[in-house]
C-alpha positions as CSV (number, residue, x, y, z in Angstrom):
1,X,78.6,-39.9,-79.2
2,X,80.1,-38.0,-76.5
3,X,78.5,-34.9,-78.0
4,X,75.2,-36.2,-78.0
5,X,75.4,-36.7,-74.6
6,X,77.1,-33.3,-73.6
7,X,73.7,-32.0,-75.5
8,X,71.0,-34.4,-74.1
9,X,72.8,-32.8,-70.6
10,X,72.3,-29.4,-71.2
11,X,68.7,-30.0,-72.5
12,X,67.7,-31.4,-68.8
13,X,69.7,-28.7,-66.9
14,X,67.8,-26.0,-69.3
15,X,64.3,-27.7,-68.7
16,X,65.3,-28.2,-65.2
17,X,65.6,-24.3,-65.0
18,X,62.9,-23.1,-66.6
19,X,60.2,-25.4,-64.0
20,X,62.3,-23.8,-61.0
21,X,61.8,-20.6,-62.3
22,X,57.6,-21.5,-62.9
23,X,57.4,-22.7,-59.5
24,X,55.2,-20.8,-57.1
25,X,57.4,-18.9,-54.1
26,X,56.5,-20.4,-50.7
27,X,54.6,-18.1,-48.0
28,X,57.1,-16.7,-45.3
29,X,56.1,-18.6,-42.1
30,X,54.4,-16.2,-39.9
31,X,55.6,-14.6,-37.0
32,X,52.9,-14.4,-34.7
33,X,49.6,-16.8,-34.6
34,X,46.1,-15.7,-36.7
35,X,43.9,-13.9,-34.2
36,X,40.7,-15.9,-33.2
37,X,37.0,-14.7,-34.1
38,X,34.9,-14.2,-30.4
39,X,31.6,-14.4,-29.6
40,X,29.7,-11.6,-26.8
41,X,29.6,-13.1,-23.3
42,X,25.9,-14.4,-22.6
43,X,24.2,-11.8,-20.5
44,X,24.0,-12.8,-16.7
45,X,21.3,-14.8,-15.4
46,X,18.8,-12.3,-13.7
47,X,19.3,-12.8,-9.9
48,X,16.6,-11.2,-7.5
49,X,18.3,-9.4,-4.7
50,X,14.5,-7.4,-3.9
51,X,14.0,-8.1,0.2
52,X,10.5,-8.9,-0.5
53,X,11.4,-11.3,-3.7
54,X,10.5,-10.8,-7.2
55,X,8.0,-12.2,-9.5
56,X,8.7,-13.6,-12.7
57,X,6.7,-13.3,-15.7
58,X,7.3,-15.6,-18.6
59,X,7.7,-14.3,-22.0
60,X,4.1,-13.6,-23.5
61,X,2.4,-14.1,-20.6
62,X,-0.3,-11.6,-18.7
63,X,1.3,-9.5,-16.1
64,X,-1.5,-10.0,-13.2
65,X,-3.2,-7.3,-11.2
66,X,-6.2,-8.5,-8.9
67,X,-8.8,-6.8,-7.7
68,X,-10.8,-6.9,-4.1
69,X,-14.0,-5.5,-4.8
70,X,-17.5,-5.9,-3.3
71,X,-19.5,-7.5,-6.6
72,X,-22.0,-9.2,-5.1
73,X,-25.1,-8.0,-2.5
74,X,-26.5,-4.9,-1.7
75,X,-23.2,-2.7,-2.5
76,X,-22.6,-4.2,-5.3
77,X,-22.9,-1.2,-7.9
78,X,-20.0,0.3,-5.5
79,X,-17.2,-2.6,-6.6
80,X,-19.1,-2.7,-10.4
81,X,-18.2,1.1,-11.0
82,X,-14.3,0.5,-9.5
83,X,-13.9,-2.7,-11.7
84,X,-15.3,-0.9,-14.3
85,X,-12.6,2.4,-14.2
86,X,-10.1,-0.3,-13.6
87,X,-10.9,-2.0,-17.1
88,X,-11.1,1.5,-19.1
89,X,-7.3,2.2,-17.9
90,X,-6.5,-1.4,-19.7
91,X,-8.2,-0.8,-22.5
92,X,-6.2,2.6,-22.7
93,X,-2.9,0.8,-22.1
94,X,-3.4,-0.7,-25.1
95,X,-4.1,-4.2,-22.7
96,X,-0.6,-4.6,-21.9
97,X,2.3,-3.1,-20.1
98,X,6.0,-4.0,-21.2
99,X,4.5,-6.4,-24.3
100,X,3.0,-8.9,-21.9
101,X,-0.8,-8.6,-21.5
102,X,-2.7,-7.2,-18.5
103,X,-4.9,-9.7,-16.7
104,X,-7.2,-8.3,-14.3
105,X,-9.6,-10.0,-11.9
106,X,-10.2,-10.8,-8.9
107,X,-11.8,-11.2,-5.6
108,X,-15.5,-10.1,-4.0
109,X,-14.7,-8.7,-0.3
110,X,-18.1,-8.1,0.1
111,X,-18.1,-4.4,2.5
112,X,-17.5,-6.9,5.0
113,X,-14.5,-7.8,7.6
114,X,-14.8,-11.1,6.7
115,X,-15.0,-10.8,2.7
116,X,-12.0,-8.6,3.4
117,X,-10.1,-11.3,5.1
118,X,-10.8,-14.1,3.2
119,X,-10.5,-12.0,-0.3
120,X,-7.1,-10.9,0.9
121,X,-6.5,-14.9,1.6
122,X,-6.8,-15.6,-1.7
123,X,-4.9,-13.2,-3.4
124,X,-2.1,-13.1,-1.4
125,X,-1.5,-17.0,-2.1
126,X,-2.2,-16.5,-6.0
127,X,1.8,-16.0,-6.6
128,X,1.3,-14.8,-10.4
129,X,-0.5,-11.7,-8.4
130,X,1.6,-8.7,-9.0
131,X,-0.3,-5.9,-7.4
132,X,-4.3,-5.4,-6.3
133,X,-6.7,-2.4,-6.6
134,X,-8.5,-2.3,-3.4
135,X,-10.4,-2.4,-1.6
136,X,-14.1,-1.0,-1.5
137,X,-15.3,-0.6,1.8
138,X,-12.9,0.0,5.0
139,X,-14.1,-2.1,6.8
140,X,-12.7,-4.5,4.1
141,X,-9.3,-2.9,3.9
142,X,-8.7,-2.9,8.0
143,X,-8.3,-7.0,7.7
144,X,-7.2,-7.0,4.3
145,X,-4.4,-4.2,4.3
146,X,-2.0,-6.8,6.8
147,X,-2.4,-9.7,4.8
148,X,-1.3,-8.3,1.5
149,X,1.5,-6.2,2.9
150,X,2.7,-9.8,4.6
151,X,2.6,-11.7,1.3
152,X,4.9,-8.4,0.2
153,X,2.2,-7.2,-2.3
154,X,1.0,-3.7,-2.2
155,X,-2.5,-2.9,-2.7
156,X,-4.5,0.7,-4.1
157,X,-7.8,1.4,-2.7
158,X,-10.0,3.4,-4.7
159,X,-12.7,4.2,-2.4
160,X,-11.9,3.1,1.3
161,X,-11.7,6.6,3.2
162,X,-11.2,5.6,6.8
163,X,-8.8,8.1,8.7
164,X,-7.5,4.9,10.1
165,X,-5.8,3.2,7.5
166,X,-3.8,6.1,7.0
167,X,-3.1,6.9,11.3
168,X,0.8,6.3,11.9
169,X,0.1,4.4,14.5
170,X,-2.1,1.9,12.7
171,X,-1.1,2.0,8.7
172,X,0.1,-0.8,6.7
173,X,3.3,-0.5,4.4
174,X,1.0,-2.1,1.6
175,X,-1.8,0.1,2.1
176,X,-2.2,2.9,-0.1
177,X,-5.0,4.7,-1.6
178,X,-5.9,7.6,-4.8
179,X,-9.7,8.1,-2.4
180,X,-9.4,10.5,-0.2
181,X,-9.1,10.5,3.6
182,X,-12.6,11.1,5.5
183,X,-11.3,13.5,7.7
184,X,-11.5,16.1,4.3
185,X,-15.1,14.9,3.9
186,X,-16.8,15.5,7.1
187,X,-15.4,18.5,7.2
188,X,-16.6,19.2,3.9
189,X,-20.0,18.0,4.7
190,X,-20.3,20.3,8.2
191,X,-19.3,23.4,6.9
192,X,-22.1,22.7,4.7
193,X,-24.8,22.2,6.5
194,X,-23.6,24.4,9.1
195,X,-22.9,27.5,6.5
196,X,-24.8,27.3,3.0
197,X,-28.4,25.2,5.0
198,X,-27.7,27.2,8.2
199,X,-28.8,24.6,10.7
200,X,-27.4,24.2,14.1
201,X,-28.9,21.1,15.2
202,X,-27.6,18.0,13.7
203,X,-28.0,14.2,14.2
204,X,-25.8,11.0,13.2
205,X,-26.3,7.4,12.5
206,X,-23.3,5.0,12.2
207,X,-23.7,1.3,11.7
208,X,-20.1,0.6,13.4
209,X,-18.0,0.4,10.4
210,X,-14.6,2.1,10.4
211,X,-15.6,4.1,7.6
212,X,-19.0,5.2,9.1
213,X,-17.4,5.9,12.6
214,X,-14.5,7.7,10.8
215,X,-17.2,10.0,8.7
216,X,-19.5,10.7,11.4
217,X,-16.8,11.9,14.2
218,X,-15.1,14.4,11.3
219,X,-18.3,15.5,10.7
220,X,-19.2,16.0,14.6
221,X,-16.0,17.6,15.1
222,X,-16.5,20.0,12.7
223,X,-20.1,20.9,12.5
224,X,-19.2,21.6,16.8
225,X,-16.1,23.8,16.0
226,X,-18.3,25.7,13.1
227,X,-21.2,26.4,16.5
228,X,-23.3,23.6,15.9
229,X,-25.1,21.2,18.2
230,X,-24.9,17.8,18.0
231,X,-28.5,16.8,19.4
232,X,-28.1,13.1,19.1
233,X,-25.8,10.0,17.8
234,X,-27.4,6.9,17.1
235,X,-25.8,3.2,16.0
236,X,-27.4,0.6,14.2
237,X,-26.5,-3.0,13.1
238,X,-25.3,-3.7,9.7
239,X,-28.2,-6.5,8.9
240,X,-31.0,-3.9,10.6
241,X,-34.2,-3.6,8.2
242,X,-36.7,-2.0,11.1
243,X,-35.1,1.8,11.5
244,X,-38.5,3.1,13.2
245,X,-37.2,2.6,16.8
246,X,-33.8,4.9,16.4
247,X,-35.8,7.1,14.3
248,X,-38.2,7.6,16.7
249,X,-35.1,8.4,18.9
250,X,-33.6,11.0,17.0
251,X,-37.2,12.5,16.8
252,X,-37.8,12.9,19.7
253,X,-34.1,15.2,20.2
254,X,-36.2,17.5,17.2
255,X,-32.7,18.1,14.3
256,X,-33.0,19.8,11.8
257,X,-31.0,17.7,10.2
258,X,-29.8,14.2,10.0
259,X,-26.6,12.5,8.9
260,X,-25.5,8.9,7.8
261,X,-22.9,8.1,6.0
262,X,-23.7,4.5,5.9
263,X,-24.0,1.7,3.0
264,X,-26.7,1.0,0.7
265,X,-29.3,-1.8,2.3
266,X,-29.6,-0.2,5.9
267,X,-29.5,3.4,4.1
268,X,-32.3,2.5,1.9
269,X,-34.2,1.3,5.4
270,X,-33.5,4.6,6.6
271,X,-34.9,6.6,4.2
272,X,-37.5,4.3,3.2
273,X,-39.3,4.8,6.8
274,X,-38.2,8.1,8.0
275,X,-40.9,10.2,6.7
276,X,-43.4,8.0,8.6
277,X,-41.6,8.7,12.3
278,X,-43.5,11.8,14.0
279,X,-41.5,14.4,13.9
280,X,-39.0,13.3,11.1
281,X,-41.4,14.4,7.7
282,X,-39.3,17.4,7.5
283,X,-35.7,16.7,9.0
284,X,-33.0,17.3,5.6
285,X,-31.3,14.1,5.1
286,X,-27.5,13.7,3.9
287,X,-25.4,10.7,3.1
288,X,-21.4,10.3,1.8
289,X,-19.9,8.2,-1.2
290,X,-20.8,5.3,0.3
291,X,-24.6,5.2,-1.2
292,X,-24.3,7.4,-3.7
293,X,-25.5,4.8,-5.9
294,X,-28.9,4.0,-7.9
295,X,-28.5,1.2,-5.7
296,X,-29.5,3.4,-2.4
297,X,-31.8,5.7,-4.2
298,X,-34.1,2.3,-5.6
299,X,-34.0,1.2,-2.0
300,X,-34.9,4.4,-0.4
301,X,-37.4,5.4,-2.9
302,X,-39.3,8.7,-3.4
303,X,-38.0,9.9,0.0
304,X,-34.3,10.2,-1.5
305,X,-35.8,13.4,-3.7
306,X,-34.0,15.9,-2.2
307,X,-31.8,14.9,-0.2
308,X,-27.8,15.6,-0.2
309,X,-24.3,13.5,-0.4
310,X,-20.9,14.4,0.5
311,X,-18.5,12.9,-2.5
312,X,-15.6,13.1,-4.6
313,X,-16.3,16.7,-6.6
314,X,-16.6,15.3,-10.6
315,X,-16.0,19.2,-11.8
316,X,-12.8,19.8,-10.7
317,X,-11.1,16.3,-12.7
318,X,-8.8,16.6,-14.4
319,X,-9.8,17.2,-18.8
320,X,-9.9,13.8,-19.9
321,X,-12.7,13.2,-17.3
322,X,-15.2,13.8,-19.7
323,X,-13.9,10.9,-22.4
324,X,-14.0,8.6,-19.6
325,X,-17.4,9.2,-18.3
326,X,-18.3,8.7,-22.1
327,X,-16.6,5.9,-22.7
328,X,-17.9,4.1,-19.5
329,X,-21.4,4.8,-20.7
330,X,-20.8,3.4,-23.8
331,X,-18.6,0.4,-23.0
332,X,-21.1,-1.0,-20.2
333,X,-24.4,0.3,-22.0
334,X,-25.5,2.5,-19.1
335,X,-26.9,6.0,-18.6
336,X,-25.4,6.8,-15.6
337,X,-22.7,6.0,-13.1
338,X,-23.2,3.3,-11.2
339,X,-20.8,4.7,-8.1
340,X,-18.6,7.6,-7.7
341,X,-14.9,6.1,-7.4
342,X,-14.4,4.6,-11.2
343,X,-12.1,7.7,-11.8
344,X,-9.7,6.4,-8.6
345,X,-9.7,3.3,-9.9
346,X,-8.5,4.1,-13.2
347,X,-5.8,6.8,-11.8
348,X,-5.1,3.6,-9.5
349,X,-4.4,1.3,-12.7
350,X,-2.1,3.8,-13.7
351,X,-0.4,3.8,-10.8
352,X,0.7,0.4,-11.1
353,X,1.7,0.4,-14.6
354,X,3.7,3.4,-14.8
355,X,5.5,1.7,-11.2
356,X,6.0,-2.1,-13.5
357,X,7.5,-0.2,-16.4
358,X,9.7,1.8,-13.7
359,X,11.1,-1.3,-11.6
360,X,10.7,-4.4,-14.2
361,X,13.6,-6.4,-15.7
362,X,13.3,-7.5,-18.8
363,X,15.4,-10.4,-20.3
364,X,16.1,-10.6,-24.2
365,X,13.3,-13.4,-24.5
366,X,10.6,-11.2,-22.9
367,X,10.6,-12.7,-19.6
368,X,10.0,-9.7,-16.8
369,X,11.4,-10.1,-13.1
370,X,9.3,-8.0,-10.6
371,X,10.8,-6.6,-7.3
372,X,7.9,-6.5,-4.8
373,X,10.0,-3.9,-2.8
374,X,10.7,-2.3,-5.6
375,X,7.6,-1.8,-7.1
376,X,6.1,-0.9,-3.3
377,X,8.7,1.9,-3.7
378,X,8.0,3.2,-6.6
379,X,4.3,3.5,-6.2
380,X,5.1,5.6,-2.6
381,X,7.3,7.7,-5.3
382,X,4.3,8.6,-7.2
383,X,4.1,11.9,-8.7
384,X,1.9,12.0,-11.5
385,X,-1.5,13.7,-13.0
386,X,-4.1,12.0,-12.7
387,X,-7.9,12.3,-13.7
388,X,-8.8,13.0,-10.3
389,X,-6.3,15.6,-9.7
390,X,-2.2,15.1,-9.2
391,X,-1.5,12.2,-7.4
392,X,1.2,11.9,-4.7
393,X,1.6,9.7,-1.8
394,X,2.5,10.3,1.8
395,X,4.5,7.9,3.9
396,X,1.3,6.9,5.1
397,X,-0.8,6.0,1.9
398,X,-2.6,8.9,0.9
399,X,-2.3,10.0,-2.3
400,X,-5.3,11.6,-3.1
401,X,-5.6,15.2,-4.5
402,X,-9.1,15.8,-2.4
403,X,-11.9,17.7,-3.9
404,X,-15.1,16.9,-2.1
405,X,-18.3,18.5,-3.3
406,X,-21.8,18.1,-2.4
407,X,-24.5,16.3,-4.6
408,X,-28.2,17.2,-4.2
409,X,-31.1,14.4,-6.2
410,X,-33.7,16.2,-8.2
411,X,-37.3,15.0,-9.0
412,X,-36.5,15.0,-12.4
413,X,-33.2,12.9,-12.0
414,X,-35.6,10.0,-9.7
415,X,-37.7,9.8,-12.2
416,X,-34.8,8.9,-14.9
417,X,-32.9,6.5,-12.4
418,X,-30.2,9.2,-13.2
419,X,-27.4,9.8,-10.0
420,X,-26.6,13.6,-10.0
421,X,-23.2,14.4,-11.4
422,X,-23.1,17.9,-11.0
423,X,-22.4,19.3,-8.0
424,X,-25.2,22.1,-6.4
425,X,-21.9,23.3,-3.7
426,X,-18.5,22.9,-3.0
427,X,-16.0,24.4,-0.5
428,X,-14.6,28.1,-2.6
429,X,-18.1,28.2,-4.6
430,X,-21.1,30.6,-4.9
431,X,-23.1,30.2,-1.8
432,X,-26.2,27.9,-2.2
433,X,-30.1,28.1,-1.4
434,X,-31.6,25.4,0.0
435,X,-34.0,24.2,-2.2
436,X,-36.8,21.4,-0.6
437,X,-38.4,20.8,-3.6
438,X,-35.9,20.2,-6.6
């Protein structure tokens, strides 16, 4: 018995051997603890630290530029041809900057203080507005230029040429411009008359607007300096439809020639009657950008055959010119242009987009945070080619490359409703004959 048990023992103790030897060997305890997974810190919250304050754009919505333009009335076909050069630079951004959409629209100024003011009133409360493209006349821009540059916006005008929104003494920090400044044109216009018609006896009409009064003293200046005589200087009355009585004025001081760089509905009066004033059936006539439109020559009628303007030189733009013009024709179904500034416009467009993409913020989710100082900067910092020519700003605004030319309307082109777009002289050119009859 005791044997049995001694074996039954040793059994146990061998089984008891062979499961401590199966048994898996515990894990050493470790000596330091796992090291936790981390996530990147969420990017800071944008915070606007622009003097002027930012604008924020949501994600996928329109980045907004407004316009100020004069669509309505007698100048009307001046503020269609800028919104129109405005819309062709969209349409070759592609219609967006930075992935958000482009809207533009806008405001009619109406060539008028008042539409000036109150258009500026309206876009300077629209708080979406990022920037504006005008405006037409001058006489818009003087009200218009404070009112904007308050609100911290900056505005591009494509066509007003005062000398006085660019004066030191008088400009606007949001005031800037691709048209040029009139002091280039009148003189432009007097050496003209003075050196390629060879007359020496001159005479002016105004109708009080800053950007007639600006055009008509350059060109006095000048066309004095050059030897010539200023026989008389007339005003008239934006509104005035009977132009016999200062005709009859000028007549009776015998020019040779008569400037007025006016707008279209007391330029068409003009012309329209001055071949029926004694002594004015032969006096040359010559207007500025202002009504060189199909607008001024419908209103002035046959009496426009002939006759000159002083205005941005279409020649010397820059090569893709050409496919603009084209695509202008084609996209609004027209045969000619309905102003001379759509080109200023679109290098104005450009402007402001390569300035968003320059100074914009973008979050990860798309939305964009707009520094109004910033983006005022940057467009002063402009330096860029343009279609009209290469485009850098002064402190003061302008940024034009200026090339004036002068524009002369044939029989041919009145009887097609065509506006010239070649020019017959510009400053550096072969001389020119005058030519009564073309």
């Amino acid at each position: 018995m005791k044997g049995k048990i001694l074996l039954l023992l040793a059994l146990v103790a061998a089984v008891a051997l062979i499961a401590a030897c199966a048994a898996p060997t515990a894990a050493p305890a470790p000596t330091t603890a796992p090291a936790q997974a981390t996530t990147a810190p969420a990017p800071a919250a944008f915070k606007c630290t622009d003097k002027l304050g930012c604008i924020d754009i949501a994600p996928g919505a329109p980045v907004h530029i407004a316009y100020m333009f004069v669509t309505s009335g007698d100048n009307a076909s001046l503020g269609t041809d800028t919104r129109y050069g405005g819309e062709l630079a969209v349409d070759d951004a592609g219609g967006k900057v930075l992935g958000h959409p482009i809207q533009f629209d806008g405001q009619d100024s109406g060539c008028t203080a008042e539409g000036g003011q109150n258009a500026a009133t309206k876009v300077a409360a629209d708080k979406t507005v990022v920037a504006v493209i005008g405006t037409n006349c001058s006489s818009e821009s003087v009200p218009a230029a404070p009112i904007i540059t308050n609100a911290g916006l900056t505005m591009i005008s494509p066509s007003a040429t005062s000398p006085a929104l660019t004066d030191p003494a008088k400009h606007q920090a949001g005031f800037l411009r691709t048209a040029h400044n009139d002091k280039v044109q009148g003189a432009v216009a007097a050496q003209f008359v003075y050196t390629q018609l060879k007359f020496t006896k001159a005479a002016t009409i105004h109708d009080g607007s800053p950007y007639a009064q600006g055009l008509v003293t350059a060109f006095a200046d000048n066309f004095k300096q050059l030897g010539g005589t200023i026989v008389d200087q007339e005003a008239i009355n934006v509104g005035d439809k009977d132009m016999k009585p200062v005709l009859t004025r000028i007549a009776a001081t015998s020019p040779q020639f008569l400037y007025y760089p006016i707008f279209v509905a007391e330029g068409g009066a003009i012309a329209n009657q001055v071949r029926d004033v004694p002594g004015m059936e032969k006096v040359v006539m010559m207007g500025a950008d202002g009504i060189f439109t199909e607008d001024f020559v419908k209103a002035g009628g046959k009496n426009t055959i002939g006759m000159f303007w002083s205005s941005p030189d279409f020649s010397s733009f820059g090569s893709g010119y050409q496919a603009l013009v084209a695509a202008y024709k084609k996209k609004y179904n027209t045969q000619t242009l309905l102003g001379p500034f759509h080109a200023h416009s679109y290098d104005a467009m450009n402007m402001i987009l390569a300035a968003i993409k320059k100074v914009a913020v973008q979050d990860p989710d798309g939305t964009l945070h707009i520094g109004k100082q910033a983006l005022r900067d940057a467009l002063y910092a402009t330096d860029m080619q343009g279609i009209t020519g290469h485009i850098k700003c002064d402190q003061y605004g302008d940024c034009a490359d200026p090339h004036i030319a002068v524009y002369q309307l044939t029989s041919d082109q009145f009887s097609k409703n065509l506006m010239p777009e070649t020019p017959i002289w510009k400053p550096g050119g072969p001389n020119y004959t005058y030519n009564p009859n073309p």
